[in-house]
ROKELO-92657 format. One record per residue (C-alpha): residue in three letters; x, z, y negated; residue number from 1. Coordinates in Angstrom, 2 decimals. Example, Ala and Ser with C-alpha at 12.3 -4.5 7.8 and 13.67 -1.06 7.14 Angstrom:
// ROKELO-92657
R  rest        u        w        v   nr
R   ALA    12.30     7.80     4.50    1
R   SER    13.67     7.14     1.06    2
This chain:
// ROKELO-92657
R  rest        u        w        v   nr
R   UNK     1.44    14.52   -13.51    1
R   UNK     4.97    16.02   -14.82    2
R   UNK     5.30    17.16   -18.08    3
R   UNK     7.77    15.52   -20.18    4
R   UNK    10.15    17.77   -22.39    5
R   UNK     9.70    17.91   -26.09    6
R   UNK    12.18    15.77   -27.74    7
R   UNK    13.34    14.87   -30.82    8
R   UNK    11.55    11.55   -32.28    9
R   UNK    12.58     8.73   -34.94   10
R   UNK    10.05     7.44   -37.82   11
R   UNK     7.43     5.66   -36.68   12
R   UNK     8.05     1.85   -37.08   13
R   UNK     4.31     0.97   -38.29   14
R   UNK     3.46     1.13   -42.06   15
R   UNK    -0.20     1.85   -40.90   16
R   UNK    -1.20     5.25   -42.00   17
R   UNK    -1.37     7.67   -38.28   18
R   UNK    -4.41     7.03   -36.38   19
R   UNK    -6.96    10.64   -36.06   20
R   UNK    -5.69    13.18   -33.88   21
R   UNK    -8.80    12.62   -31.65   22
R   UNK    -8.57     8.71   -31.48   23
R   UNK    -4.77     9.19   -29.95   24
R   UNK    -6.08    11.72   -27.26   25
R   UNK    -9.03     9.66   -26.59   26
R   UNK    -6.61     6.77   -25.56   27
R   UNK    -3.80     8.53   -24.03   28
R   UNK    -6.12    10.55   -22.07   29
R   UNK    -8.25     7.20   -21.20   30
R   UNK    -4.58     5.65   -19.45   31
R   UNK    -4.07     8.69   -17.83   32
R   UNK    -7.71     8.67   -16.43   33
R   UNK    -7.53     5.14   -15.10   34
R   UNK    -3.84     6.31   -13.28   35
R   UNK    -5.10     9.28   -11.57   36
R   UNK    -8.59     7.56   -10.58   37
R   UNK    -6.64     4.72    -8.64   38
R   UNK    -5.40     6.92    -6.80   39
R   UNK    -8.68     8.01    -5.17   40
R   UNK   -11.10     5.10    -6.36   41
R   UNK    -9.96     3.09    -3.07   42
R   UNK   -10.88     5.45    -0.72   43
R   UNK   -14.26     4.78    -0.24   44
R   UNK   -14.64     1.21    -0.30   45
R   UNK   -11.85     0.75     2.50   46
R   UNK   -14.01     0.20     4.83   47
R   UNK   -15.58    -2.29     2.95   48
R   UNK   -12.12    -4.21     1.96   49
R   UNK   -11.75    -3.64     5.81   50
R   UNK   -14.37    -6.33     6.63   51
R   UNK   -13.97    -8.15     3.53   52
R   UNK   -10.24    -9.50     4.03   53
R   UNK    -9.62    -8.52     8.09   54
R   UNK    -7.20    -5.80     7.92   55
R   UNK    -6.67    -3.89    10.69   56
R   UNK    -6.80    -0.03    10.86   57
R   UNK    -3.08     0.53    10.34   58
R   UNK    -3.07    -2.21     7.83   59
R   UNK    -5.39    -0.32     5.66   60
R   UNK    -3.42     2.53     4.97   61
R   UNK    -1.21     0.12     2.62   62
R   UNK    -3.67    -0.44     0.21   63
R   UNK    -3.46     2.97    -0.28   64
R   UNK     0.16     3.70     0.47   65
R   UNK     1.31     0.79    -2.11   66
R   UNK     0.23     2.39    -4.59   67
R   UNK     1.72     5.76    -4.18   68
R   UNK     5.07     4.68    -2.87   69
R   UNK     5.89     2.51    -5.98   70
R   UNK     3.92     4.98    -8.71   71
R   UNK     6.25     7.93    -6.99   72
R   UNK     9.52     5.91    -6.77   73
R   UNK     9.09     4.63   -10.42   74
R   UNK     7.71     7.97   -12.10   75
R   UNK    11.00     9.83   -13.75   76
R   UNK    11.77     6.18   -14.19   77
R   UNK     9.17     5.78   -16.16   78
R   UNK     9.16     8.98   -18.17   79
R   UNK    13.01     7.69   -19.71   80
R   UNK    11.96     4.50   -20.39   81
R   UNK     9.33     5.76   -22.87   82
R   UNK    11.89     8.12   -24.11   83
R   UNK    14.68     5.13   -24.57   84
R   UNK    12.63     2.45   -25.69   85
R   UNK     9.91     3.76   -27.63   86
R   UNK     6.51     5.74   -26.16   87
R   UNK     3.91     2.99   -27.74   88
R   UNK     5.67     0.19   -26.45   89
R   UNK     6.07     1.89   -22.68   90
R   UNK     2.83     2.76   -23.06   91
R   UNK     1.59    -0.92   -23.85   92
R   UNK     3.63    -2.32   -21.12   93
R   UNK     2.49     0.15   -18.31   94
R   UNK    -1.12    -0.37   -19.29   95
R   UNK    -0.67    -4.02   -19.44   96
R   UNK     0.89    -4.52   -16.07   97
R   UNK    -1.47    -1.93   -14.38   98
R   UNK    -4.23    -4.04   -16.07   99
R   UNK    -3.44    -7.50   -14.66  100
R   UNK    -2.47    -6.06   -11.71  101
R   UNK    -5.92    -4.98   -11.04  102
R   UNK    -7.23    -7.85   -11.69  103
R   UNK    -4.97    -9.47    -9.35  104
R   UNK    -6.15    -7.01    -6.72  105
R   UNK   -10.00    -7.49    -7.30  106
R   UNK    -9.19   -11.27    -7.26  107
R   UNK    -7.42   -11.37    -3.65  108
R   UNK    -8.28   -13.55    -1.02  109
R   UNK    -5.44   -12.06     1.49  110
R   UNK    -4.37    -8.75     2.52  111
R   UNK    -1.02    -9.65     1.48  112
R   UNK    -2.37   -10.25    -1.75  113
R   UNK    -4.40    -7.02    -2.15  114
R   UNK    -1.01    -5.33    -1.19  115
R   UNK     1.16    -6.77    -3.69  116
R   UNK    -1.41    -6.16    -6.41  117
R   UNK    -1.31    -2.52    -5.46  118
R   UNK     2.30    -2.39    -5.87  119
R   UNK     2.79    -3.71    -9.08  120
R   UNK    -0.38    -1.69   -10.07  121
R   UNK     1.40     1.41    -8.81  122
R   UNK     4.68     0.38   -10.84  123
R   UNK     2.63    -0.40   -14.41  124
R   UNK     1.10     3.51   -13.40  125
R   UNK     4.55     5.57   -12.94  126
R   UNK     5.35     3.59   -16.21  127
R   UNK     2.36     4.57   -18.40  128
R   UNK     1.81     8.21   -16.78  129
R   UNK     4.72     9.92   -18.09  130
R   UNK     4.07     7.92   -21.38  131
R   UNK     0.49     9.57   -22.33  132
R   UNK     2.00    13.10   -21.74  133
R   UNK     5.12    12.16   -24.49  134
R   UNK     2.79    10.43   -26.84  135
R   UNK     0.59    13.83   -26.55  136
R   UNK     3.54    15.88   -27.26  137
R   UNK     5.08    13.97   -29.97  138
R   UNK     1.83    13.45   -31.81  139
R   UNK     0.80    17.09   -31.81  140
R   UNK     2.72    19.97   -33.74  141
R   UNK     3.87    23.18   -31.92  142
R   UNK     1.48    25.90   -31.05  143
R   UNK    -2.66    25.72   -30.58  144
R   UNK    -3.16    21.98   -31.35  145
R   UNK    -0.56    20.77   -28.82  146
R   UNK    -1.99    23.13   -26.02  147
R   UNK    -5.01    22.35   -26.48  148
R   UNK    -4.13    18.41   -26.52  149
R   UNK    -2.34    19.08   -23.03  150
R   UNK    -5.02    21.05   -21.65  151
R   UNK    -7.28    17.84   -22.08  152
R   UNK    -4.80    15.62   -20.72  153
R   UNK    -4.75    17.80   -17.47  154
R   UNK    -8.16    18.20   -17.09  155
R   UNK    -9.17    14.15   -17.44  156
R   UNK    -6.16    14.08   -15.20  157
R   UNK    -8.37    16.69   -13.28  158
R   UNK   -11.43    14.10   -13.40  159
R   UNK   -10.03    11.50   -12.33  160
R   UNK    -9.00    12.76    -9.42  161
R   UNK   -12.06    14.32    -8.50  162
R   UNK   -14.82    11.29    -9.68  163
R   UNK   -12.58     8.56    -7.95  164
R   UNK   -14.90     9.33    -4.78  165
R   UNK   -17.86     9.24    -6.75  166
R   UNK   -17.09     5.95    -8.99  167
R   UNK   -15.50     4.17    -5.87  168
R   UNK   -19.01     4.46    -3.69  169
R   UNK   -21.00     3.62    -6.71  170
R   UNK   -19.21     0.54    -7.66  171
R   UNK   -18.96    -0.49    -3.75  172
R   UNK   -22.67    -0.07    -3.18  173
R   UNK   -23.87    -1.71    -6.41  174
R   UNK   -21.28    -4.45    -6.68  175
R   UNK   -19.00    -4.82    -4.36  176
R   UNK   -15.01    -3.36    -3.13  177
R   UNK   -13.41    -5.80    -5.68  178
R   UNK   -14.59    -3.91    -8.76  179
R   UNK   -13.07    -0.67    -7.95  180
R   UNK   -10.19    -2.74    -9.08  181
R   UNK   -12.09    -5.01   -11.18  182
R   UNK   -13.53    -2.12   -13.73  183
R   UNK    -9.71    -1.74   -14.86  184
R   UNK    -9.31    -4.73   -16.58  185
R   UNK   -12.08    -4.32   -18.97  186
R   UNK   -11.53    -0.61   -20.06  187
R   UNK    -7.86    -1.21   -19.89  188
R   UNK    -8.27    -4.31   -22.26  189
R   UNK    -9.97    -1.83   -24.40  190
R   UNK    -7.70     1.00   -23.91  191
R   UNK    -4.86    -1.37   -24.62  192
R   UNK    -6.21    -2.88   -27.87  193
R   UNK    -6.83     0.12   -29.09  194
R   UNK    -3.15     1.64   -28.35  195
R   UNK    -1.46    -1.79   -29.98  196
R   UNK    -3.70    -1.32   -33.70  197
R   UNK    -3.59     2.50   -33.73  198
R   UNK    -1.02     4.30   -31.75  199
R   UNK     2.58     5.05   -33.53  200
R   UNK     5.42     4.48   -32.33  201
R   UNK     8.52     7.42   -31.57  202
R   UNK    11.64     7.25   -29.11  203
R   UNK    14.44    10.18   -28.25  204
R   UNK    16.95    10.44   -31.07  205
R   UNK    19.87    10.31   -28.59  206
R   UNK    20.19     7.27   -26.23  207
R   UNK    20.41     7.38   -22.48  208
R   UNK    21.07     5.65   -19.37  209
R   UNK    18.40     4.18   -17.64  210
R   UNK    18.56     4.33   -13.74  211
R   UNK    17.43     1.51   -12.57  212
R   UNK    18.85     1.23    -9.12  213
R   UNK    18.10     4.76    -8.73  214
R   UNK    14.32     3.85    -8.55  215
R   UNK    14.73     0.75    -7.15  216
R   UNK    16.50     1.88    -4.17  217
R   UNK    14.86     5.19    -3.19  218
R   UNK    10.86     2.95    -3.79  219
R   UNK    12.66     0.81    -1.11  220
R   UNK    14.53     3.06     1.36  221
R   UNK    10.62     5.11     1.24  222
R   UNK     8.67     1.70     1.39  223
R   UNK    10.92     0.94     4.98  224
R   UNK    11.08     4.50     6.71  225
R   UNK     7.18     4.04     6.02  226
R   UNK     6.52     0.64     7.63  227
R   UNK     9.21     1.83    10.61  228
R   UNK     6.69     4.23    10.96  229
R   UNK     3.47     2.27    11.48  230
R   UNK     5.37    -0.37    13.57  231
R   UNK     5.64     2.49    16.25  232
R   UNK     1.95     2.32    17.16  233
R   UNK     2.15    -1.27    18.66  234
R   UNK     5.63    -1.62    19.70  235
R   UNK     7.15     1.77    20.83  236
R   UNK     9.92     3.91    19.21  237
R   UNK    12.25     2.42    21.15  238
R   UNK    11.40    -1.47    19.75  239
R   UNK    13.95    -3.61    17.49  240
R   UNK    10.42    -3.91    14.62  241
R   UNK    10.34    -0.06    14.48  242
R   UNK    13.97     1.07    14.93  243
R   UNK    15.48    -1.89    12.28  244
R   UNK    13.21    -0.63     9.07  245
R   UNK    13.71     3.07    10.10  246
R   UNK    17.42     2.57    10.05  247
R   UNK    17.29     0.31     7.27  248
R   UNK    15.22     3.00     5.34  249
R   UNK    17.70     5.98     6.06  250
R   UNK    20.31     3.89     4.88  251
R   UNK    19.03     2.59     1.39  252
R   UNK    17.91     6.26     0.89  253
R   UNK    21.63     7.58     1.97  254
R   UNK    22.43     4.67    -1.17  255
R   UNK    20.30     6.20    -3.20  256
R   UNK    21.74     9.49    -2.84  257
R   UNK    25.35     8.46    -3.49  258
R   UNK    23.97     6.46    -6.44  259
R   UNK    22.48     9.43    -7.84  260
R   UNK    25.78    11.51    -6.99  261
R   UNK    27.80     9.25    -9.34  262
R   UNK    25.57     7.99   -12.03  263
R   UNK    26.09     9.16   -15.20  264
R   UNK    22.49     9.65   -16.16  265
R   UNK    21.20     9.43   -12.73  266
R   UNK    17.33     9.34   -12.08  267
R   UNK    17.60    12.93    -9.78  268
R   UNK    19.96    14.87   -10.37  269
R   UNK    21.20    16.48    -7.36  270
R   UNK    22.86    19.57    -8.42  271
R   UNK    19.67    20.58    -9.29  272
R   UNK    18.65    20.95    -6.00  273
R   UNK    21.75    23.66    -5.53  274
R   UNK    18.78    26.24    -7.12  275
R   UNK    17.14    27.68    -4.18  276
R   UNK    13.50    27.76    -6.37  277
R   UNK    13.99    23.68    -6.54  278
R   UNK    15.63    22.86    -3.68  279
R   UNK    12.72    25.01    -1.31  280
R   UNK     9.89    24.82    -3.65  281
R   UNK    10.38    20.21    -3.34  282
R   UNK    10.90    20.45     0.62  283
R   UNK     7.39    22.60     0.53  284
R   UNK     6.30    20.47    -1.51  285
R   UNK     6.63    17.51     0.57  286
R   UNK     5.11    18.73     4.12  287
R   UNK     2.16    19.74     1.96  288
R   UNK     1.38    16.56     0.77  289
R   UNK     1.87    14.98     3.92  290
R   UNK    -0.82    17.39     5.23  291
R   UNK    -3.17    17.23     2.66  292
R   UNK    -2.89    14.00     1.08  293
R   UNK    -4.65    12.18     3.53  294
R   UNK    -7.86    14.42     3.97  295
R   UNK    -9.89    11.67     1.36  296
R   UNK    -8.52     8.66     3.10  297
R   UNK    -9.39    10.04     7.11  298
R   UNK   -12.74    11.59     5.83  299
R   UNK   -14.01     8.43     4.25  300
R   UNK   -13.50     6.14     7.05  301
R   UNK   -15.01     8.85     9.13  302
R   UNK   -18.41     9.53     7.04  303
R   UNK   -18.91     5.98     7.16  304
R   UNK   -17.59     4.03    10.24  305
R   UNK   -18.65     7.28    12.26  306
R   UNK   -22.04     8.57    10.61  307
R   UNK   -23.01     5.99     8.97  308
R   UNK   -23.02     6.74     5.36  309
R   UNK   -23.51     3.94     2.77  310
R   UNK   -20.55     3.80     0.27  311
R   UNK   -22.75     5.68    -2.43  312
R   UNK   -23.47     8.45     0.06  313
R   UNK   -19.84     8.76     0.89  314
R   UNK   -18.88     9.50    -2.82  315
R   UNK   -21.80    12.09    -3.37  316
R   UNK   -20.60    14.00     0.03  317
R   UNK   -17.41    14.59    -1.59  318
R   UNK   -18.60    16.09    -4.81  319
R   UNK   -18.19    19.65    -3.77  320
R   UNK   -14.79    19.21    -2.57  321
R   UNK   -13.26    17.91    -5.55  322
R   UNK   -15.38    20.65    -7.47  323
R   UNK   -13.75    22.68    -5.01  324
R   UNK    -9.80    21.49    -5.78  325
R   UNK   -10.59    21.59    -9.67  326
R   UNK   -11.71    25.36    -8.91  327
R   UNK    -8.49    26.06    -7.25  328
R   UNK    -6.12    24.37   -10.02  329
R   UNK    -8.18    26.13   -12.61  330
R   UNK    -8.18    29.65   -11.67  331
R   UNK    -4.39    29.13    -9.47  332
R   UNK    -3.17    30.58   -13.04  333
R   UNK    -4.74    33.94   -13.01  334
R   UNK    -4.43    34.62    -9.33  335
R   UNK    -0.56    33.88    -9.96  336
R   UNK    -0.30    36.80   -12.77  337
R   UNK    -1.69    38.74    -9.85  338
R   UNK    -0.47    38.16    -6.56  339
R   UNK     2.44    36.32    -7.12  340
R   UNK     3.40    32.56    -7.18  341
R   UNK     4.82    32.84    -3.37  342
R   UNK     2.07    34.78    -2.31  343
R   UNK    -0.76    32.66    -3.77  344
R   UNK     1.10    29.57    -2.18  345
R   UNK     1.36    30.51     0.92  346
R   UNK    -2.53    31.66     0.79  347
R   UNK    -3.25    28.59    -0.71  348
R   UNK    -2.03    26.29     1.91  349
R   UNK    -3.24    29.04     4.75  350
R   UNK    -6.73    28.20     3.47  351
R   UNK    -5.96    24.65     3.27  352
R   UNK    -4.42    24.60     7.22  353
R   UNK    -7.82    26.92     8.37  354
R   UNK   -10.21    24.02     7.12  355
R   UNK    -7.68    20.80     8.06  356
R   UNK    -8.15    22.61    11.76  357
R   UNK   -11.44    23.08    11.66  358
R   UNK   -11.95    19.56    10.49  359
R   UNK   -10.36    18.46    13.44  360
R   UNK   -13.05    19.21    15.87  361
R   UNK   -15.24    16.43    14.55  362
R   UNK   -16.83    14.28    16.60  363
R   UNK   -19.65    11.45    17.13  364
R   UNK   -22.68    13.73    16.83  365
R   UNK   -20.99    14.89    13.33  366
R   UNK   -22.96    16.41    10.58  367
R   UNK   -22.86    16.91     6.84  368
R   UNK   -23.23    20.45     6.90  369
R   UNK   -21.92    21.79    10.21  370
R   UNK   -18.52    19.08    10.31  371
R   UNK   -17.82    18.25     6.42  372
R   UNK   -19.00    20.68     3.86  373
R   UNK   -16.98    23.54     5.09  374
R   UNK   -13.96    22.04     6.06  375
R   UNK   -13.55    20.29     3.16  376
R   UNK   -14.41    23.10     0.72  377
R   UNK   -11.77    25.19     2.38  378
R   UNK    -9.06    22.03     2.51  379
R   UNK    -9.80    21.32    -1.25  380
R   UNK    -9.78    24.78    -2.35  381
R   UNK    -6.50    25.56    -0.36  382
R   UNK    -4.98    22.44    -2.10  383
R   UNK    -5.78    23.16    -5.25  384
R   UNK    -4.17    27.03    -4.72  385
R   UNK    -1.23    25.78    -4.19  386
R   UNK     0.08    23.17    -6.17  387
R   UNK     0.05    25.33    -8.98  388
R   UNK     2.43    28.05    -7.80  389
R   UNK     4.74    25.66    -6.06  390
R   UNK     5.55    23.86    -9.84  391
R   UNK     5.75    27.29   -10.90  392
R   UNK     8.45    28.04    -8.65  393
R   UNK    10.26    24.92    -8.66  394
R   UNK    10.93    25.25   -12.76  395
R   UNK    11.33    29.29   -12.42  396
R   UNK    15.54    29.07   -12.13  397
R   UNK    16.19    25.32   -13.96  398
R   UNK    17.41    25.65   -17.18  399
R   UNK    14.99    25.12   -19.97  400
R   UNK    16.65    21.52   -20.64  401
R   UNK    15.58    20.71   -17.21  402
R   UNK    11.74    21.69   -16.72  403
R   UNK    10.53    18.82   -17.43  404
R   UNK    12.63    16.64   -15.22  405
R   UNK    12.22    19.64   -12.76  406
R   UNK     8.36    19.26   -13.30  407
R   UNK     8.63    15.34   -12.57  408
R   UNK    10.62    15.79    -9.51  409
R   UNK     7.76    17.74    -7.57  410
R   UNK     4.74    15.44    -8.79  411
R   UNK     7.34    12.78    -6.63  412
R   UNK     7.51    14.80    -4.17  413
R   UNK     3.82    15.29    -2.95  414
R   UNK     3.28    11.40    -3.75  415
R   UNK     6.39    11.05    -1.59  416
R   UNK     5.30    13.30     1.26  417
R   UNK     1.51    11.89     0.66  418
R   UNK     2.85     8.51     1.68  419
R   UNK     4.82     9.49     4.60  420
R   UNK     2.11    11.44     5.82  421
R   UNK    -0.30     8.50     5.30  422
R   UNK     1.95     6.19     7.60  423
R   UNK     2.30     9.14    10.18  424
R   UNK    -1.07    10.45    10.19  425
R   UNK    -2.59     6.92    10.50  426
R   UNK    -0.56     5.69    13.23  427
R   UNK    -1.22     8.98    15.08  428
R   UNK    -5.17     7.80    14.79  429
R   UNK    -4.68     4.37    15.73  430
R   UNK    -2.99     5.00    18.75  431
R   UNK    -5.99     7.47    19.39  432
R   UNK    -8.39     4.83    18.57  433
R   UNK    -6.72     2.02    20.36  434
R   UNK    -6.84     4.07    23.65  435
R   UNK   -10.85     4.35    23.16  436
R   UNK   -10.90     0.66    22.22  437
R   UNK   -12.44     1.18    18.64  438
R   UNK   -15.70     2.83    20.07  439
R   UNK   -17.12     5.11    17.70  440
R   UNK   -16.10     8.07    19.96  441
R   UNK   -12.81     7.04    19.65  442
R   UNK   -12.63     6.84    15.90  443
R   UNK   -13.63     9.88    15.80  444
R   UNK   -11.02    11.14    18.06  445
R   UNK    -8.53     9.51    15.95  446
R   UNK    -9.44    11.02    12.69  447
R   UNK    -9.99    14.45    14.08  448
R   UNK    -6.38    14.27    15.75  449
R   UNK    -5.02    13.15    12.45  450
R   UNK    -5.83    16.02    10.95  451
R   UNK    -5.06    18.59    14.11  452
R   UNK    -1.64    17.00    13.55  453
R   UNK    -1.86    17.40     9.61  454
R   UNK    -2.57    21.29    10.13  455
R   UNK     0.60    21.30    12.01  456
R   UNK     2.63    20.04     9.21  457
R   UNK     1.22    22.14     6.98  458
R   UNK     1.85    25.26     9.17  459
R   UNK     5.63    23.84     8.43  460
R   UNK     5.28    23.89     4.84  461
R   UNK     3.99    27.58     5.21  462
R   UNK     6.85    28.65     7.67  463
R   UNK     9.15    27.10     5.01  464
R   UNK     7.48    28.56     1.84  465
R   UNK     7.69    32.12     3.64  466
R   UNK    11.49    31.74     4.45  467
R   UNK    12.73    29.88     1.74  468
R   UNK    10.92    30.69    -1.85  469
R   UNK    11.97    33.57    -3.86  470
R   UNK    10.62    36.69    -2.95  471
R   UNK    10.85    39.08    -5.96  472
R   UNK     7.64    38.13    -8.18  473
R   UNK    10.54    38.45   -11.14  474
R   UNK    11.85    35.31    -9.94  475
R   UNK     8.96    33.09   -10.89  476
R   UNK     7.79    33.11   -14.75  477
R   UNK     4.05    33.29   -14.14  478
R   UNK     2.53    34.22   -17.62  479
């Protein structure tokens, strides 16, 4: 998640006496934990919400993609909101809407439904995220006690990411798909009680602009080049359903840009992407996430409409490779000092690409061992190389004043390119599947080509990250 920058703060406007340093980072870090697991919770019970409300194949990916569409569009958003109106209050309200939101989504009786709750869930995330970092850094002095305070908040972030698998097959198996959404609303009543009677309140010094339309129009213009997208599968390139949306989409996001050109405090900046380290490191970015993204959503549908596997089993398979991504984000520092941040990128997403095309040869007559353990350790590992040295890169030539907007613009970036990817990637296995009229075989097919195409993209991120990011290991501050 990006990290906010430091700013100034006001008195806080409770008379209560300020809460223990370790009851503020056990809530903060409990919103942030509940953002980042949604993000991967779903994945396993899809198949299940499948069957439970009728969606088709393509139609599945929106559970998924509604979520990161909105929480991407809505992120830097959300991050000067908590700055202009207060962090406690953002914090409240983000946690709140994600809340009932979840609740609306375990409740659903339609797809639509489900869909809708998964947007506004997505929204009350990008809003809270950015809020538990600033809370963090406004509640901690300079020096030892605030890194250590954001070194928790990025591992739980860590956790989260890595248990959703876990938690998501449990919960399915046990219960049912609903309470993968369900288990919000009871820890975020919690969290959210907790945040209103102890958590202070502090806002920026100096007001600003919020940018509204700015986020409003580039969730949209995204949203619409990603349903043109999927409406290729069943009606052609060529059809009014796909061509109207893609077109549509282009021009909201052309909007958005001239928006952004003129705003006075506008929600991207675009002279910052003038500085080759942003400007490269955000366009890598983006094909990486497309590739890799996806790798939880096509390997859960195949572990358990292909092989079998019962929810629970699903999550446990996955255990080593989010041990494996929390290996590669942990020791992505050091390597950096030593290789390089351009060098450990581009190995990073090299290892990454070997794995996504070796996961590509799976078939019917899979196996744990000899189709998904490897692959995935290596895809994992790869990813979690090189996210690390891509931020790096991306803040190396902004100006201090900037890092943290700089470090909130790539965090949108691979949700951005996750959710494009999603809509390409799954439409490539549908039409796959389609063809082999849903038979096993053919799902298999489909996934596997979904990620033969995904190592292609991410062969395009590499081509980029060797022409385009600085060369001289002076360029990128990796201490």
């Amino acid at each position: 998640m990006p990290p906010i920058a430091e700013s100034a703060t006001l008195p806080t406007t409770s008379r209560r006496s300020a809460a223990p340093a370790w009851l503020v980072m056990l809530l903060v870090c409990a919103g942030q934990f509940l953002v980042v697991l949604d993000v991967s919770v779903v994945n396993v019970a899809l198949p299940a919400v499948r069957t439970g409300l009728g969606l088709s194949e393509l139609g599945l990916q929106w559970i998924v993609n509604a979520y990161v569409i909105t929480f991407a569009g809505f992120m830097l958003l959300g991050g000067r909101a908590a700055d202009l109106f207060g962090r406690k209050r953002i914090f409240v309200v983000g946690l709140a809407l994600f809340t009932l939101a979840s609740l609306g989504g375990g409740l659903a009786q339609q797809p639509w439904q489900l869909i809708a709750a998964r947007t506004v869930q997505g929204i009350g995330a990008a809003v809270l995220s950015p809020a538990t970092l600033t809370i963090l850094t406004t509640s901690f002095p300079a020096g030892r006690a605030r890194t250590r305070a954001i070194a928790t908040w990025t591992a739980v972030g860590a956790g989260g990411g890595a248990v959703g698998g876990l938690v998501g097959g449990v919960l399915t198996e046990y219960l049912s798909w609903r309470w993968v959404l369900l288990i919000n609303v009871p820890v975020g009543a919690l969290v959210l009680t907790g945040a209103v009677l102890w958590l202070t309140e502090s806002r920026q010094g100096a007001a600003r602009r919020l940018d509204v339309p700015g986020a409003l129009l580039v969730t949209g213009g995204l949203g619409l080049v990603a349903y043109g997208i999927v409406q290729t599968e069943t009606d052609g390139w060529a059809s009014a359903s796909a061509l109207v949306p893609l077109a549509a989409g282009l021009l909201v996001i052309a909007a958005f840009l001239a928006v952004e050109a003129r705003a006075k405090a506008p929600l991207m900046p675009l002279g910052l992407f003038r500085l080759r380290s942003v400007s490269s490191a955000n366009a890598a970015m983006v094909l990486a996430g497309a590739a890799m993204f996806s790798m939880w959503y096509f390997l859960s549908l195949y572990v358990q409409n292909v092989l079998g596997y019962r929810p629970l089993q699903a999550g446990l398979s996955f255990i080593p490779h989010s041990l494996s991504i929390v290996l590669g984000s942990k020791i992505g520092p050091r390597l950096m000092n030593r290789l390089g941040a351009k060098t450990l990128a581009v190995t990073g997403a090299v290892i990454s690409a070997s794995g996504m095309v070796w996961q590509g040869t799976m078939d019917v007559h899979g196996t744990y061992l000899g189709t998904i353990l490897g692959p995935g350790i290596l895809m994992a590992l790869g990813a979690g190389l090189t996210a690390t040295p891509v931020a790096a890169i991306a803040t190396s030539g902004a100006d201090p004043a900037d890092q943290g907007l700089v470090s909130g613009l790539i965090n949108t970036s691979r949700q951005m390119g996750g959710a494009l990817g999603l809509s390409i990637l799954s439409t490539v296995a549908a039409s796959r599947i389609e063809a082999g009229h849903g038979a096993k075989a053919a799902l298999a097919d489909g996934y596997g080509l979904a990620f033969q195409v995904g190592s292609g993209v991410l062969l395009g991120s590499i081509l980029l990250m060797l022409l385009a990011l600085p060369r001289r290991r002076a360029d990128v501050a990796t201490g």
